[in-house]
VMD Tcl script that draws the C-alpha trace (Angstrom):
set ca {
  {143.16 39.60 71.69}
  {146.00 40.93 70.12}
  {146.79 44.47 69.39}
  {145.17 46.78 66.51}
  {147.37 47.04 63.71}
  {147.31 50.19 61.53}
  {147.81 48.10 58.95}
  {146.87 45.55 57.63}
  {149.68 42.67 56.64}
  {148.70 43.34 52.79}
  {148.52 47.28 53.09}
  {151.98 47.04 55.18}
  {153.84 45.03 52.16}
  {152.16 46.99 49.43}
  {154.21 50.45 51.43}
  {157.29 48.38 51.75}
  {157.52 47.31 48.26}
  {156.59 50.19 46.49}
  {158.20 53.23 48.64}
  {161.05 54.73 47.34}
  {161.94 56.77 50.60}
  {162.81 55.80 54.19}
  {159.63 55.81 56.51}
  {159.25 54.68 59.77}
  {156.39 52.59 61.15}
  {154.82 52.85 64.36}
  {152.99 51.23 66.65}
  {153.35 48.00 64.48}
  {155.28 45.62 66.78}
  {153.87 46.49 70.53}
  {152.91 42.84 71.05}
  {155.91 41.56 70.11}
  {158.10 38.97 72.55}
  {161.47 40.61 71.03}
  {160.67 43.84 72.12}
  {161.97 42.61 75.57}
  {165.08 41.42 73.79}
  {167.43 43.90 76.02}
  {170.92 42.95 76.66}
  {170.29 41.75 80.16}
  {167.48 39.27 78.79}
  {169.67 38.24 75.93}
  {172.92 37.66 78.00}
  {170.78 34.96 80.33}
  {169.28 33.26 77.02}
  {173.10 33.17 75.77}
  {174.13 31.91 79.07}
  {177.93 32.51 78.72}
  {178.14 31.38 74.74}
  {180.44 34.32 73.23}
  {180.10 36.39 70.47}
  {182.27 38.55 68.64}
  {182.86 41.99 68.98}
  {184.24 44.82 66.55}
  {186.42 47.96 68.58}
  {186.87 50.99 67.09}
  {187.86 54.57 68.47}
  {185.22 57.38 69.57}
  {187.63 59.64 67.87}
  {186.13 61.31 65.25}
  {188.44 61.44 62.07}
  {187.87 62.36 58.18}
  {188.30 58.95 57.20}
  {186.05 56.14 57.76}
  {186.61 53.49 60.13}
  {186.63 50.86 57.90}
  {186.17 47.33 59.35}
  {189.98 46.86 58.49}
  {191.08 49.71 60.63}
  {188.82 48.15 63.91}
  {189.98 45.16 66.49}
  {188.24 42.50 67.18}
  {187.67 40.28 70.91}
  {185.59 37.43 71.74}
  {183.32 37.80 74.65}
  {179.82 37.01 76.39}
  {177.06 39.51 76.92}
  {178.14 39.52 80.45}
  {181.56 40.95 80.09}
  {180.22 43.18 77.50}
  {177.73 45.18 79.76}
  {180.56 44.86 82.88}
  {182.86 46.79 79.94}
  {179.94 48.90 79.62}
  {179.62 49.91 82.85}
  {182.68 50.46 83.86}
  {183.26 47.43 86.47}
  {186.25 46.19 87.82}
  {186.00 42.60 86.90}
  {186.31 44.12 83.15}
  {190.14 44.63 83.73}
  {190.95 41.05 83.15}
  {188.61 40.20 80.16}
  {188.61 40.23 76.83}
  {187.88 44.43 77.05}
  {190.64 44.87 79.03}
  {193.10 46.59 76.53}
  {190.28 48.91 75.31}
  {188.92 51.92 77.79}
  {185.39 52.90 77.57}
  {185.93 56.57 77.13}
  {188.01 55.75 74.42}
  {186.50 52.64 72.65}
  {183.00 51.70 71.35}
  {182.05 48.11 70.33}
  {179.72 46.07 68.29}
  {178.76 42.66 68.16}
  {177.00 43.81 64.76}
  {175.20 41.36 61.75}
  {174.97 38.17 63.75}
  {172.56 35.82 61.98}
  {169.87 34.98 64.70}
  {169.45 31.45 63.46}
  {173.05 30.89 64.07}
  {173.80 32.50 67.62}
  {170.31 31.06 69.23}
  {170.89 27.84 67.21}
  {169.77 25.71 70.21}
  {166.92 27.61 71.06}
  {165.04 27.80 67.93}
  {161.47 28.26 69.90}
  {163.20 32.04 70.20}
  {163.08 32.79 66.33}
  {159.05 33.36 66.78}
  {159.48 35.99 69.01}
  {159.77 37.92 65.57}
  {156.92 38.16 63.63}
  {157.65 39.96 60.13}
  {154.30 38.25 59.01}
  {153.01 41.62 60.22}
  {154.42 43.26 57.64}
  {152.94 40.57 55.25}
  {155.76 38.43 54.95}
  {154.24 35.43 56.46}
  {156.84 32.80 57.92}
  {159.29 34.86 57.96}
  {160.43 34.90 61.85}
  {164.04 35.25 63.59}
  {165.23 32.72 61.57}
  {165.91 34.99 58.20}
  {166.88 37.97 60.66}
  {170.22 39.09 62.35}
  {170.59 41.01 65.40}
  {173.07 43.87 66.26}
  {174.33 44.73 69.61}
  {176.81 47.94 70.12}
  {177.83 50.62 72.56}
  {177.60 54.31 72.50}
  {179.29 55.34 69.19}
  {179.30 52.14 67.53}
  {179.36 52.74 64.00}
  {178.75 51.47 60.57}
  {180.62 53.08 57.60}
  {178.66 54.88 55.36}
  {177.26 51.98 52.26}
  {174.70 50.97 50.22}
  {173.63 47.04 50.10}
  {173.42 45.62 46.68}
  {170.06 43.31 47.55}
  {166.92 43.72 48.28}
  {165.44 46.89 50.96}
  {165.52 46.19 54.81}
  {163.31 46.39 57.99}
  {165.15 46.97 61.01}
  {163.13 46.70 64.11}
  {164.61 49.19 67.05}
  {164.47 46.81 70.60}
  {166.89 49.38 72.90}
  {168.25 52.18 72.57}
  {168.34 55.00 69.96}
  {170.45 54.42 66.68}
  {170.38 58.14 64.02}
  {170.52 56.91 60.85}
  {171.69 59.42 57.83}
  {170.51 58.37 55.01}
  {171.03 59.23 51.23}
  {169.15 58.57 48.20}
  {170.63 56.47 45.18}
  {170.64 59.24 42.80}
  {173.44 60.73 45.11}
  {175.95 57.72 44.39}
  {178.24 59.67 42.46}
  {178.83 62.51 45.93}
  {179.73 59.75 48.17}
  {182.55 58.65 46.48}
  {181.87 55.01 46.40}
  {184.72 52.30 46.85}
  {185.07 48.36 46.18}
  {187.86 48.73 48.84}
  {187.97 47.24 51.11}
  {185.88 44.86 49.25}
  {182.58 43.13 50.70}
  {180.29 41.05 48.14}
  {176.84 42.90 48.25}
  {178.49 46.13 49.88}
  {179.70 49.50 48.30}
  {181.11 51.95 50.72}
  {181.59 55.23 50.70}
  {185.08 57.09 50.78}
  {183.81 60.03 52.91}
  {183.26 59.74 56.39}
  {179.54 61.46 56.55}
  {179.57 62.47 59.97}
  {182.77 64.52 59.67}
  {183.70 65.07 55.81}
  {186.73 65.84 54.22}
  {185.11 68.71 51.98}
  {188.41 69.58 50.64}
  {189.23 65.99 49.12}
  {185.40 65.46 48.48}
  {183.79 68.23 47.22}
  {181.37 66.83 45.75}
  {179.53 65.46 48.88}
  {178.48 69.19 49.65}
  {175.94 68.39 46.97}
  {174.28 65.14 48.99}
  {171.27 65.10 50.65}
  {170.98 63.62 53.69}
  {167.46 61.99 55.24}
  {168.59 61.95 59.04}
  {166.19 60.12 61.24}
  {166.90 58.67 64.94}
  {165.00 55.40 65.42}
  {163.68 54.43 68.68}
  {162.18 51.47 70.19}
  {159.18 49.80 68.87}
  {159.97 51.54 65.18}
  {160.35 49.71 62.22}
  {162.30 51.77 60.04}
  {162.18 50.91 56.25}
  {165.29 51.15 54.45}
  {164.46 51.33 50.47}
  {166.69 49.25 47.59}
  {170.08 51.37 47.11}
  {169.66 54.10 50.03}
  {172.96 54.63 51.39}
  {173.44 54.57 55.12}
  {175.67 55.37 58.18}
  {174.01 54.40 61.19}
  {175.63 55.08 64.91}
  {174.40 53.98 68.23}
  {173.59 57.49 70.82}
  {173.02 55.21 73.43}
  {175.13 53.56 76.38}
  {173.88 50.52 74.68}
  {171.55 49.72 71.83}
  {169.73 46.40 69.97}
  {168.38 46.43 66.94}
  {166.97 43.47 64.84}
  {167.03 43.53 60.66}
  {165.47 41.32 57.77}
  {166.29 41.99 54.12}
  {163.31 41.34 51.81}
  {164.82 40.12 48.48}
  {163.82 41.49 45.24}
  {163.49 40.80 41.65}
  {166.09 43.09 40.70}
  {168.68 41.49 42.97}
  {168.85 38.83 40.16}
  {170.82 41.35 37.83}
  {172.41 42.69 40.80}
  {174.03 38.99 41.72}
  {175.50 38.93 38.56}
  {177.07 43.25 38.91}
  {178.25 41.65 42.12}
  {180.25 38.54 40.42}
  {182.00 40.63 37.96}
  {182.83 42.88 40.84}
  {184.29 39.94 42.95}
  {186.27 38.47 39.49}
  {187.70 42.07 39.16}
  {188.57 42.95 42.10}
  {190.02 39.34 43.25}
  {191.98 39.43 39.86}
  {193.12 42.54 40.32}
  {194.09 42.48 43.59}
  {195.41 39.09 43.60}
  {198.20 40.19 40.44}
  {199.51 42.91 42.35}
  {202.44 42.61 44.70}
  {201.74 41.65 48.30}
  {202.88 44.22 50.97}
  {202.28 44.82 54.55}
  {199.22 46.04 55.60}
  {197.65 46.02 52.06}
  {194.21 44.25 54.29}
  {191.98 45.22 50.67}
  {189.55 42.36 51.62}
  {187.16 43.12 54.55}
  {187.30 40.86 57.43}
  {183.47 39.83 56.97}
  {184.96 37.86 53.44}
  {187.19 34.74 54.53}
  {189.09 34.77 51.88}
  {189.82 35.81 47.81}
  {188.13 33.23 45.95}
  {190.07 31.51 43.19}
  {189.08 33.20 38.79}
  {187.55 29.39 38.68}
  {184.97 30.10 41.43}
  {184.31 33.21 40.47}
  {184.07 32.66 36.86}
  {181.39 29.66 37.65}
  {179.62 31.65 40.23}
  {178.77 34.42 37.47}
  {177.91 31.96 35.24}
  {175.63 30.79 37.74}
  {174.28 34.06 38.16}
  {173.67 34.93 35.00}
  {171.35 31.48 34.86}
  {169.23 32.15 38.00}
  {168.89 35.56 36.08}
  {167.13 34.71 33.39}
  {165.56 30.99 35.19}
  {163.80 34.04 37.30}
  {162.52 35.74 34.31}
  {160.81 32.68 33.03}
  {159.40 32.31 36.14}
  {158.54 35.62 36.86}
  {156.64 35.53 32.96}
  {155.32 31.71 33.91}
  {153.76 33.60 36.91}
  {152.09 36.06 35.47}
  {149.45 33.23 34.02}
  {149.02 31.44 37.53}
  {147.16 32.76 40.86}
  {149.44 34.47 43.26}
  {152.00 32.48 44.82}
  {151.80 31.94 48.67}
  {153.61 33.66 51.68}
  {155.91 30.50 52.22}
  {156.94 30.53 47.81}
  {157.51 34.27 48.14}
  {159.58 34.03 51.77}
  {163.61 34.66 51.14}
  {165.97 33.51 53.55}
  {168.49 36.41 55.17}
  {171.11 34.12 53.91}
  {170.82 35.41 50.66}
  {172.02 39.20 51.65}
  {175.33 37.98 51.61}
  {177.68 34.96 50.76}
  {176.65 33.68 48.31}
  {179.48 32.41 45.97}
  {179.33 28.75 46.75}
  {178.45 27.26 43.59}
  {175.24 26.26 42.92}
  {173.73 28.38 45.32}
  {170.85 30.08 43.54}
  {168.43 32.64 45.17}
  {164.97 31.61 46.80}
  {162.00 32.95 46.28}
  {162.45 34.89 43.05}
  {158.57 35.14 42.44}
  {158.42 38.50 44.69}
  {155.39 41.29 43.89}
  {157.93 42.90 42.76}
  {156.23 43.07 39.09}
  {152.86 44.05 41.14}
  {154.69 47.32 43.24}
  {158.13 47.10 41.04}
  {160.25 49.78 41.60}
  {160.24 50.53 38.38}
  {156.94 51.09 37.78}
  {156.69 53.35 40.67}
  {154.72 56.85 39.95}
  {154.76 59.99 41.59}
  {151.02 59.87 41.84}
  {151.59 56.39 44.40}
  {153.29 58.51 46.43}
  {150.41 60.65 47.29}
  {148.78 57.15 48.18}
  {151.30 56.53 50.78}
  {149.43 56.82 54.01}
  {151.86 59.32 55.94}
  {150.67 60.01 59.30}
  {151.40 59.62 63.05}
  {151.86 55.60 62.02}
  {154.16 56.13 58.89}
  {156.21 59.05 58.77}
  {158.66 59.76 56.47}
  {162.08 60.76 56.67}
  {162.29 63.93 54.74}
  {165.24 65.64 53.87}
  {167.85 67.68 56.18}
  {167.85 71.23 55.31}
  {170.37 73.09 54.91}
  {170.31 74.96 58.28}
  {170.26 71.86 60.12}
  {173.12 70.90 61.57}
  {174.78 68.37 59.71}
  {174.44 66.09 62.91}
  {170.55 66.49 63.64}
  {168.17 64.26 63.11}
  {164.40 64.11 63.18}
  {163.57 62.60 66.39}
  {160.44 60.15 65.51}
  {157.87 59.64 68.42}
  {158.07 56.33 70.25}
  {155.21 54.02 70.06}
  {157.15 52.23 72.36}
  {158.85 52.43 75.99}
  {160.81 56.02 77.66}
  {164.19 55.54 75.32}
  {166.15 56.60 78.39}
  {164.99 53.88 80.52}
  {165.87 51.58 78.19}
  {169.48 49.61 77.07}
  {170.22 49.57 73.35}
  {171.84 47.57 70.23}
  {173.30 48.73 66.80}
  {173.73 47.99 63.14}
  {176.57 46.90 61.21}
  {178.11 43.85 59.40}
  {177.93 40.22 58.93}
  {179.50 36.64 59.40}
  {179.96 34.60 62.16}
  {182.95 33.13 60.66}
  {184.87 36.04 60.46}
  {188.88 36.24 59.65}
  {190.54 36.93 63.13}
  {191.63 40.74 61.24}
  {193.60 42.72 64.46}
  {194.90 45.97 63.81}
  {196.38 48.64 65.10}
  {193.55 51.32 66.33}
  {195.70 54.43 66.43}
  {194.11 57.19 64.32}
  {196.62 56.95 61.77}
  {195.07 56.32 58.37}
  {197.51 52.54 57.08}
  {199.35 53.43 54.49}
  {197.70 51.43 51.81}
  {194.36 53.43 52.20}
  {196.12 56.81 51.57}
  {195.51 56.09 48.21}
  {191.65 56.24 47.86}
  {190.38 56.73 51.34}
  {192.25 60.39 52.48}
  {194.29 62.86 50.83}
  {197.15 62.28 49.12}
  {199.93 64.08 49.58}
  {200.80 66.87 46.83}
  {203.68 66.21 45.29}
  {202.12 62.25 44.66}
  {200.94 61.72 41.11}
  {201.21 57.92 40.94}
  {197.90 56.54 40.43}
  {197.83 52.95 42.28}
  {195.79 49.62 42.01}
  {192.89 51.08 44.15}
  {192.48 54.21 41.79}
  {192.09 52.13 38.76}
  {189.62 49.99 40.27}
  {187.26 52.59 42.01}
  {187.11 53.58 38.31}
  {186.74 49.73 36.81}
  {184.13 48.48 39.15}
  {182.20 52.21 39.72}
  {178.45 50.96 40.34}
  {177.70 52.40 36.89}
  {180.52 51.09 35.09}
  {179.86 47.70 36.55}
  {175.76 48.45 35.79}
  {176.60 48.69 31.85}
  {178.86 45.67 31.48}
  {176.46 43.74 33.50}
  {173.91 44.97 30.79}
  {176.30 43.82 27.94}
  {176.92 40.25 29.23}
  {173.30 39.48 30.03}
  {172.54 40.77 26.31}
  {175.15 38.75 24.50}
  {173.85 35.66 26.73}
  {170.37 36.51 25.49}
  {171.61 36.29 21.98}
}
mol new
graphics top color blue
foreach p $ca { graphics top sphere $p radius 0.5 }
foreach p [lrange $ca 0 end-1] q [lrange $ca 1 end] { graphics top cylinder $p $q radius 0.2 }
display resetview
């Protein structure tokens, strides 16, 4: 029979849709086929196919390496782990300009669905039905492979909260609650749809040209294998790999309030694209993120908020239409990981907006649920860092799972598998066209520049209140 759960499906989803705080769960997955997703297994089940990998430098700077400021190589598992290891045959590859000591890489947000297209008996080797989600599988998750130091910059994701399950390895995670926004400096540059960033790079800050982060609060937590860590709607994270190697596997659960957050995120795109797009081209000026393809046209974006703005309030009716019928089923209330990202093609309207959302909404959340929560050796929660810990600790969570040393591991990080071919330079030297909103500028320079103005025009709160405007005058 299969393994004792310490939760049921129901309870499980009831915690994930109404915490407000990371948690981790344990002993959850144990009889799950992906745990034995390690590199070596997943190189034979690619058999040779490549993938692609982002480089960036183990140095540790004030700024944030930005996936503008990394390289990028095409290359199988195989070569990867030879890179890894240090093997001779790695001098000839695609990892042959790049030295171990001196580079990490990540083959980060690759949509499962796409990369084991062939082999679609694989996606059931996930089973976030567990979780009471039933149906969804490896098909609406994405899988992250990276080296020791891979890194994601520090960001918040505009939709919906996220499950990543830990395979190999150990991945800290520093994470910061929503209410801190305003201390993490948060940028539209280099511009992602559904991701903010954050100016400061957490894991060595520039105090002196970000004060303000001094008042943050970090929730540090490293995952290991066979956790399911929940990340809640609007935490910001930066996540690094400690590991020689490290997997990790992710599904975003969609929810109501993404509806208003599609439309923040179309204004966002029409500013920034029309911003961006009037100013003068120079070299280097790489303002749009390597995951986006390209800058959409005003007519796209124009119709794709207009398209927002109607899913926004077709969900309402639904979600009111609802409210008179019995309770949808697993497969209605199932979202496709698709819908984290891309989704400006017109006429592409979000699945599944009849979430239980409106049973365990986030806004309804009380203190008094919190005391509800059952904490304990299978759900603990990642508390705050005090202030004597070191600002690189973490709480080291219990593994339900195998020795993490005697394990390989994975990482987190981005998305697309149609990604621009963006190469730069990976000296530590900060381009010039970030000096103006990513490090300090110099101190005779006065000159405010396109980025300044439109940190300012398309702040999360800014954006938030026109948002609030346009869906009212709509109303009307």
């Amino acid at each position: 029979g299969e393994d004792v759960k310490p939760f049921t499906p129901g309870k499980a989803k009831e915690i994930v849709m109404s915490l407000q705080q990371p948690a981790v769960f344990c002993n959850m997955v144990g009889d799950w086929p992906a745990l034995h997703w390690n590199a070596k297994y997943l190189s034979a089940v690619l058999d040779g196919k490549t993938i692609q990998f982002r480089l960036g430098l183990k140095t540790v700077d004030l700024v944030p390496q930005f996936e503008t400021r990394c390289s990028y190589v095409k290359a199988t598992l195989e070569e990867f782990l030879a890179w890894s290891c240090g093997q001779p045959s790695c001098l000839s590859g695609p990892f042959s300009c790049y030295e171990y000591s001196k580079y990490w890489a990540y083959a980060d947000y690759k949509y499962i669905a796409r990369i084991f297209e062939d082999k679609p008996e694989i996606f059931q080797d996930i089973r976030w039905s567990d979780f009471g989600f039933p149906g969804r599988s490896g098909k609406e998750s994405t899988l992250w492979i990276g080296s020791e130091g891979a890194n994601t910059p520090c960001h918040l994701d505009s939709y919906g909260c996220n499950l990543v399950l830990q395979v190999q390895g150990r991945k800290r995670w520093h994470l910061f609650p929503p209410g801190d926004t305003s201390f993490l400096y948060p940028t539209r540059i280099p511009y992602e749809e559904s991701s903010i960033f954050s100016k400061v790079n957490v894991a060595n800050p520039d105090l002196k040209c970000f004060p303000k982060f001094r008042n943050a609060t970090a929730h540090v937590v490293t995952l290991s294998p066979g956790q399911v860590l929940l990340v809640p709607r609007h935490w910001w994270h930066y996540v690094e790999s400690i590991d020689p190697i490290t997997i990790s596997i992710n599904s975003w659960i969609e929810l109501d309030a993404d509806h208003k957050a599609r439309v923040e995120e179309a204004i966002t795109r029409m500013l920034v694209c029309a911003v961006k797009s009037a100013e003068n081209p120079s070299d280097g000026d790489l303002w749009l993120n390597p995951t986006e393809v390209e800058a959409t046209s005003h007519e796209i974006n124009l119709q794709y908020l207009n398209k927002a703005v109607s899913a926004y309030f077709n969900c309402q009716k639904a979600s009111v239409s609802e409210q008179a019928r019995p309770s949808s089923t697993g497969a209605e209330q199932r979202t496709s990981a698709s819908c984290k990202r891309k989704k400006r093609k017109v006429g592409c309207e979000p699945e599944g907006c009849r979430l239980l959302t409106h049973e365990f909404g986030f806004s309804t959340f009380k203190a008094e649920k919190l005391q509800k929560i059952p904490f304990g050796p299978h759900l603990i929660e990642v508390l705050p860092q005090s202030q004597e810990t070191s600002s690189m600790g973490a709480i080291a969570v219990g593994s339900d799972s195998r020795d993490p040393h005697e394990i390989e591991g994975g990482h987190f990080g981005k998305l697309h598998c149609t990604r621009k071919q963006s190469v730069m330079s990976n000296d530590c030297e900060t381009p010039a066209h970030q000096m103006d909103s990513d490090s300090s500028p110099n101190a005779s320079q006065t000159a405010l520049s396109t980025n300044d103005l439109l940190d300012c025009l398309v702040n999360p709160h800014v954006i938030s209140l026109v948002a609030q405007l346009l869906l009212e005058r709509t109303r009307v």
